[in-house]
C-alpha positions in Angstrom: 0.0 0.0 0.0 2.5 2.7 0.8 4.7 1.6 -2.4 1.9 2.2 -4.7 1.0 5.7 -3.0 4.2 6.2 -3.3 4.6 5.2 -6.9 1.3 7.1 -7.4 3.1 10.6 -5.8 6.1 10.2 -7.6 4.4 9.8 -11.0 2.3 12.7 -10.2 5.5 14.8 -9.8 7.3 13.5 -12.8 4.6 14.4 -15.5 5.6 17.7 -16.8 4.1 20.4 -18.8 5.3 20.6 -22.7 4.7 23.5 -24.8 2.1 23.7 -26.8 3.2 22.0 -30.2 1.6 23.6 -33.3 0.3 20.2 -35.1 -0.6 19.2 -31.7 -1.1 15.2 -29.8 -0.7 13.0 -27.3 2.4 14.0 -26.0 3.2 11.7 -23.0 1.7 8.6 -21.4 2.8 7.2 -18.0 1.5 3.6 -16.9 2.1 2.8 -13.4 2.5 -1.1 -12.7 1.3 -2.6 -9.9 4.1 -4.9 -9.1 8.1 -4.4 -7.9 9.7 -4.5 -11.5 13.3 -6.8 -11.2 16.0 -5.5 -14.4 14.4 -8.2 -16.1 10.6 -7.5 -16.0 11.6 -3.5 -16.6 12.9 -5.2 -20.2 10.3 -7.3 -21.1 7.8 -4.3 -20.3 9.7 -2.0 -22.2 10.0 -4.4 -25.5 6.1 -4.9 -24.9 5.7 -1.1 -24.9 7.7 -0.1 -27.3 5.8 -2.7 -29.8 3.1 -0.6 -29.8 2.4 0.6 -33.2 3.1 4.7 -33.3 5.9 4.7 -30.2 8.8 6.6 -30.5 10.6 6.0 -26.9 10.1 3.9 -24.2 11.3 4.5 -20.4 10.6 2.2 -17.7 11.8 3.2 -13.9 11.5 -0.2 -12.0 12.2 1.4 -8.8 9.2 2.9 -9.1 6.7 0.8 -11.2 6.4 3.2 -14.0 7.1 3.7 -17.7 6.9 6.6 -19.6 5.8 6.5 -23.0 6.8 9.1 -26.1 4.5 8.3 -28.8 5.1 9.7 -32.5 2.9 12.6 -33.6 -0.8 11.8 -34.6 -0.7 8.5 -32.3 -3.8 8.0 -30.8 -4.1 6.9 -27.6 -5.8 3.5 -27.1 -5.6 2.4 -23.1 -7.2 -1.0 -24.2 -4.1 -1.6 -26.4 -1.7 0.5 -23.7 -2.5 -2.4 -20.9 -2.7 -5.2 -23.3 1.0 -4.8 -23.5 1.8 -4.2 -19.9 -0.5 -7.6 -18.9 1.4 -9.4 -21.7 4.8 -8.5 -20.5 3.5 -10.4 -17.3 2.1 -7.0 -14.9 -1.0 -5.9 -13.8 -1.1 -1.6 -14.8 -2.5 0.2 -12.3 -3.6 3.8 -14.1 -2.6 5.5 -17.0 -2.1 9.7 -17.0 -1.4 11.5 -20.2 -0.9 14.9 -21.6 -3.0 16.1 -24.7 -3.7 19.0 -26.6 -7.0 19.6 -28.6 -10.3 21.4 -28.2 -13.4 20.5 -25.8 -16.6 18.9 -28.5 -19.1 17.0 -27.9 -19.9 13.7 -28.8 -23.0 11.8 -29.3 -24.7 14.9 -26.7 -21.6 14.3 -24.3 -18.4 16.4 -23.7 -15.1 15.1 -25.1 -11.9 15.8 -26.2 -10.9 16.5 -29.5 -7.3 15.8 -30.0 -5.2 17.9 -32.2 -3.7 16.7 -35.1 -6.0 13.2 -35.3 -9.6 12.6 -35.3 -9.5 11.1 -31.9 -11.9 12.0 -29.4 -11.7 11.3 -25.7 -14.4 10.9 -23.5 -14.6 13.5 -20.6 -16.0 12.8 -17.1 -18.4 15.3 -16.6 -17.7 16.4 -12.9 -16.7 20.0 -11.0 -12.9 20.2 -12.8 -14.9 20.1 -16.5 -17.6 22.3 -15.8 -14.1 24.4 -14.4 -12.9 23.6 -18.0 -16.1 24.3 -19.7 -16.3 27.7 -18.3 -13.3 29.0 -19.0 -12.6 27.8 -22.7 -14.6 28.2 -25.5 -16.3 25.2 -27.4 -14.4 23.2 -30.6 -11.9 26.8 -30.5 -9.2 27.2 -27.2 -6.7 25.0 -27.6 -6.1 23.2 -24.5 -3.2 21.2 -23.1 -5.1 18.7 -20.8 -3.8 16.4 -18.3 -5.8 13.0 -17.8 -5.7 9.9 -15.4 -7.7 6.8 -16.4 -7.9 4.6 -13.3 -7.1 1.0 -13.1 -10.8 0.0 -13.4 -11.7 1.6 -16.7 -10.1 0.3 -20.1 -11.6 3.2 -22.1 -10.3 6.1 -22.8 -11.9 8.2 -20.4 -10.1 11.5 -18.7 -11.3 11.2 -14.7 -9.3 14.6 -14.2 -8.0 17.7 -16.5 -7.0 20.9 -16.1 -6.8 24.0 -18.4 -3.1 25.1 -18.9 -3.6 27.1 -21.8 -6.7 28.6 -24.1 -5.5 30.6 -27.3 -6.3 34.1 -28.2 -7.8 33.6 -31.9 -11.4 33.9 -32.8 -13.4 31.3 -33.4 
């Protein structure tokens, strides 16, 4: 218990801001694994990862339980496919945060996120932080740089929590 809230503090810290790119994407994905990772298993989860059609780079910290994923531009992020790999490299993944830029949409009557550069739309939670979100950007215009978690339970891609870190200036 205290390794995972641990592992879960330590991830939270390590996921940094990028700069908003101009053809916009899923910039980062972290995975935290549920079990201690030996030399070995940190391999074999990073070949698994770095199978992945669209991956650029690959980093697994085994004293932690966490790899870091840098997919190639336009990627679009599948968590099905994501933990897949991890439970075929023999580890259970606990949660799944990424960075993403793109434009608040709806979908089907329910708020998502269009991400920039693909025609990839993640579905939002619709809880206190998006009505946050929904206030202060404007509709399929503000670019947004969004930060989302996808707990262990959920193998859609689903964002449980965002923030706003930037909203353009251009009219709409």
């Amino acid at each position: 218990m205290r390794r995972n809230l641990l592992c879960l503090l330590v991830a939270l810290a390590a996921v940094t801001t990028h700069p908003l790119a101009t053809s916009g994407e899923v910039t980062e994905v972290n995975v935290g694994i549920r079990e201690a990772l030996s030399p070995n298993a940190g391999i074999a989860l990073r070949q698994a990862l770095s199978a992945l059609e669209g991956i650029e780079k690959v980093e697994v910290i085994t004293a932690f339980g966490r790899a870091t994923i840098t997919p190639a531009p336009g990627w679009k992020l599948s968590v099905g496919k994501v933990r897949q790999a991890v439970r075929e490299a023999g580890m259970s993944p606990m949660w799944i945060r990424f960075e993403a830029l793109g434009q608040l949409t709806l979908r089907g009557g329910s708020p998502g996120f269009k991400v920039q550069g693909t025609n990839q739309v993640i579905s939002l939670v619709s809880d206190g932080k998006f009505e946050e979100l929904a206030r202060a950007a404007r509709w399929d215009c503000d670019l947004i740089l969004i930060t989302g978690v996808v707990p262990a339970d959920q193998d859609e891609t689903r964002i449980e929590r965002f923030q706003l870190t930037s909203v353009s200036d251009t009219q709409c």
